[in-house]
N, C-alpha and C positions, 0 to 999 in steps of 0.2 A: 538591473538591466532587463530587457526585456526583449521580446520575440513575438515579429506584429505580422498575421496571416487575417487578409480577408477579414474578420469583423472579430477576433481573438488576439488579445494584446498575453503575453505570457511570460510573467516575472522569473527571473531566475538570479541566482547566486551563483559565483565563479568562481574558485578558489583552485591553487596551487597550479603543478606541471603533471606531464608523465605521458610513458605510453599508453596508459590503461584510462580508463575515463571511468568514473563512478558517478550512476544516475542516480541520487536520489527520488523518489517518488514518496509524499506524502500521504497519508490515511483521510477517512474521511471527515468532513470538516475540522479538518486543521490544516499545516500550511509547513512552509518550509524552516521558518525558525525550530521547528521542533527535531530537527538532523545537524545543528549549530555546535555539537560536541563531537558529530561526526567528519563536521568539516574542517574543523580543525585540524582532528586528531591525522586524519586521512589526506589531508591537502601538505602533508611533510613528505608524500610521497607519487600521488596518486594527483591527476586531475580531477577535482570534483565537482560535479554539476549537480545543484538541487533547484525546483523547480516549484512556483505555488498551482497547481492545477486550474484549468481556467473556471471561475465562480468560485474559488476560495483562495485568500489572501490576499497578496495584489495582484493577482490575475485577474483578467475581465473577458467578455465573450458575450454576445450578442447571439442568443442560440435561444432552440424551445428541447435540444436532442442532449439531455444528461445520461446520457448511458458508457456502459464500459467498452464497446466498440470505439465510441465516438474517441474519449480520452485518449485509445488504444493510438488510434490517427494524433492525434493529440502527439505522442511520445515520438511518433516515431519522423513528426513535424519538427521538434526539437532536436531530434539526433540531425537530421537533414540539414537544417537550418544553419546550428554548431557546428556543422562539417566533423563530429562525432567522431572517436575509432577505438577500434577495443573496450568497447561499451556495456559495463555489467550493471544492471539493473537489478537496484534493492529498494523493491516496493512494500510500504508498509499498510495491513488492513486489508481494507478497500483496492489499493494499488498493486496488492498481487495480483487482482484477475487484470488489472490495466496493465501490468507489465506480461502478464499471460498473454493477453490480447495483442500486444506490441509484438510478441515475439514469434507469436504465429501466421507474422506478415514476413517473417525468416529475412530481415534485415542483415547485409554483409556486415553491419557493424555491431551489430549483437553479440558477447560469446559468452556470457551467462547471465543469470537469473536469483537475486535472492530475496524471498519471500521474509516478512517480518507480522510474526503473529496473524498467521493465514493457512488457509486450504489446511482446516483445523478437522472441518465437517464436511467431506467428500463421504456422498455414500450413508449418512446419518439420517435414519428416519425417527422423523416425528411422530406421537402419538397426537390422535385427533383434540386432545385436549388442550396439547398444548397447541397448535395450528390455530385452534379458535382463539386462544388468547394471545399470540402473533396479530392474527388478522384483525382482531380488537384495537390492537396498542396499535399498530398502523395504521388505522383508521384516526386515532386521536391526535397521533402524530402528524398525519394531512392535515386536521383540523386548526392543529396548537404548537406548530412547530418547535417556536420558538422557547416556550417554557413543555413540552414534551421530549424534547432531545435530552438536554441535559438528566432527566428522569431514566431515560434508556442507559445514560454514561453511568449514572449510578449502580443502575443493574447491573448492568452487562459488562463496563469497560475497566472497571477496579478491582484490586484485591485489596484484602485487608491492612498489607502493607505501604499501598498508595500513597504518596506522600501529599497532604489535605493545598497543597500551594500547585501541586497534578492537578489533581481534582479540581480545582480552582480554574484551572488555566484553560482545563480540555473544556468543561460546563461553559465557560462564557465563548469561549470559540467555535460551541455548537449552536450557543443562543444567538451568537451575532451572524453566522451565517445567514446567507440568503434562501429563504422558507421556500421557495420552490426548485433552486440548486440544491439544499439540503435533502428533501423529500424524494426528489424525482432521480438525484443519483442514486440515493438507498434503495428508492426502488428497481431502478435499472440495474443493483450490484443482486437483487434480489430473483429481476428475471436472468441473469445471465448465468447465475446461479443452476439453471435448470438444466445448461448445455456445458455446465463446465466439465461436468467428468470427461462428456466426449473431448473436449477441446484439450485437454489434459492430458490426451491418448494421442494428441498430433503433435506434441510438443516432443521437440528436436533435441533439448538442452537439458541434463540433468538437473533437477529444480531442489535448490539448497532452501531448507528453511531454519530460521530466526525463533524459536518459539515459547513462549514462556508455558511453563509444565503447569498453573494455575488450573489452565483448564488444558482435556487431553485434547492431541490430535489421534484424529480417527486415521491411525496404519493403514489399515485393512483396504480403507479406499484407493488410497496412495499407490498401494504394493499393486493395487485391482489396473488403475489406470493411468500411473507415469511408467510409460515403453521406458525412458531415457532413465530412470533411477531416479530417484529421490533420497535425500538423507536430512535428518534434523539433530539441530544441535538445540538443543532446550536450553533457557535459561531459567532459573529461577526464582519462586517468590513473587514474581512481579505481576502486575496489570497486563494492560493491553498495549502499555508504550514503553518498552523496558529498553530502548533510546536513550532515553532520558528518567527512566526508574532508575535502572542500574547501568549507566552510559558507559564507564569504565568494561564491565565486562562484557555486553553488547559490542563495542568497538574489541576486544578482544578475539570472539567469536567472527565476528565481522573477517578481523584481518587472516584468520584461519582459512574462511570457506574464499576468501580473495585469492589468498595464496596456491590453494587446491584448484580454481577456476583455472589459474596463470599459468599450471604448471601443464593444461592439457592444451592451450591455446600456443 
C-alpha cells in the first residue's frame, strides 16, 4: 500500500487491529522488511504500521531535501494520512532523530517514543584524530558510495556475533541504495546531529531505548539533556540490528517498554 502527497509516493505495511498503533521506522538504508518478526509477533495484538522511508525501498520522492526535519514531516504525513491514534513510534538508527523530530511537532496522536540502537553518543567528544579520519571516509563515501557503504557496515554496524547472511543482507542494501539518498541523509543525520542535545531538552515524552550493550551509550548525555527521563533496556551480544540478530528477545523488550508507555496513557 502506499501513501501519495505531492511528489512522495510512500510504501507501507498494515498488519493487525487495536487501540494502540505501532509505527515502525526503519534505519538507514534499509527498509521495512527488516521489522517483519515484529509484525507479526505484535500485529496478535496491536495495530501495526511499518513504513519504507521515502528514497529507500519502495518508497519514491522526487526531492533534492534528504534531511531529518524533512523525514520528520515525512512521519507525521503518515500518521495524518492513516487517520493514526495512540501512536508509539519505534524508530531504529537513523530513525531515532526522525521520530525525535516527529515528536517535537507535539502531534495529539503521539504518546511515546522508542529508540532502537540510538542516541548512543549525546555529548561524546572526539579527539582531533579521529575527526580527521571521519572527514576522510566521508569524503570517499561522496566519492564511492556505493562500494564505500558497505566498508562503513563492516566497521561500524557488526559484532562479532553477526550472523554472515546479516552481513549479507545489510552490505547489499547499502550498495543498491541510491548514492545521493544514501550520502546526503547520512549527512543530514550528521548535521542534525549538532542540535540534537538541544532538541532532546524540548522533548515532552520519556524516550525508551532499545540498545545493544556492544557498544556503550553515553548516560551522562542523557541524564544532561532528557527533562522527560530516559531509560534503556540493553540487549545483548548483538550488532546494530538486534530486530533481527536476536528478534525473539527484541520483541520481548519491545512488549515491556509497550506495556510501561500504555500504562501512563
Amino acid at each position: 500500500m502506499k501513501i501519495e502527497n505531492s511528489m512522495t509516493k510512500i510504501h507501507y505495511v498494515e498488519e493487525g487491529k487495536g487501540d494502540f498503533t505501532l509505527l515502525f521506522i526503519h534505519g538507514w538504508c534499509i527498509n521495512s522488511s527488516y521489522w517483519s518478526s515484529q509484525i507479526k509477533y505484535f500485529s496478535r495484538q496491536y495495530k501495526v504500521i511499518a513504513i519504507d522511508l521515502p528514497g529507500f525501498g519502495k518508497s519514491t520522492s522526487i526531492r533534492n531535501e534528504w534531511t531529518i526535519e524533512k523525514y520528520g514531516e515525512d512521519i507525521i504525513n503518515v500518521i495524518e494520512k492513516l487517520q493514526l491514534n495512540n501512536v508509539i513510534m519505534i524508530g531504529h538508527s537513523m530513525s531515532g532523530e526522525i521520530m525525535l523530530e516527529a515528536a517535537l511537532k507535539k502531534h495529539k496522536s503521539i504518546i511515546g517514543l522508542v529508540g532502537v540502537d540510538n542516541f548512543k553518543m549525546i555529548d561524546v567528544q572526539f579527539s582531533q584524530e579521529q575527526l580527521e579520519e571521519m572527514t576522510s571516509f566521508f569524503n570517499q563515501l561522496e566519492k564511492d558510495f556505493s562500494n564505500m557503504g558497505p566498508v562503513y557496515a563492516d566497521r561500524m554496524l557488526f559484532h562479532t556475533s553477526t550472523d554472515n547472511t546479516v552481513r549479507t543482507r545489510v552490505k547489499n542494501d547499502i550498495s543498491n541504495t541510491d548514492p545521493q539518498v544514501g550520502f546526503l541523509s547520512l549527512a543530514g543525520l550528521i548535521k542534525y546531529g549538532m542540535s540534537e542535545p538541544a532538541k532532546l531538552s524540548e522533548l515532552n515524552y520519556k524516550l525508551f531505548l532499545i540498545n545493544s550493550d556492544a557498544t556503550p551509550t553515553n548516560i551522562t548525555g542523557l541524564e544532561k539533556h532528557c527533562k522527560s527521563s530516559f531509560e534503556i533496556l540493553n540487549i545483548h551480544t548483538t550488532g546494530h540490528y538486534p530486530m533481527i540478530e536476536k528478534a525473539d528477545e527484541f520483541n520481548r523488550l519491545l512488549e515491556l517498554v509497550i506495556q510501561k508507555i500504555n500504562q501512563k496513557t
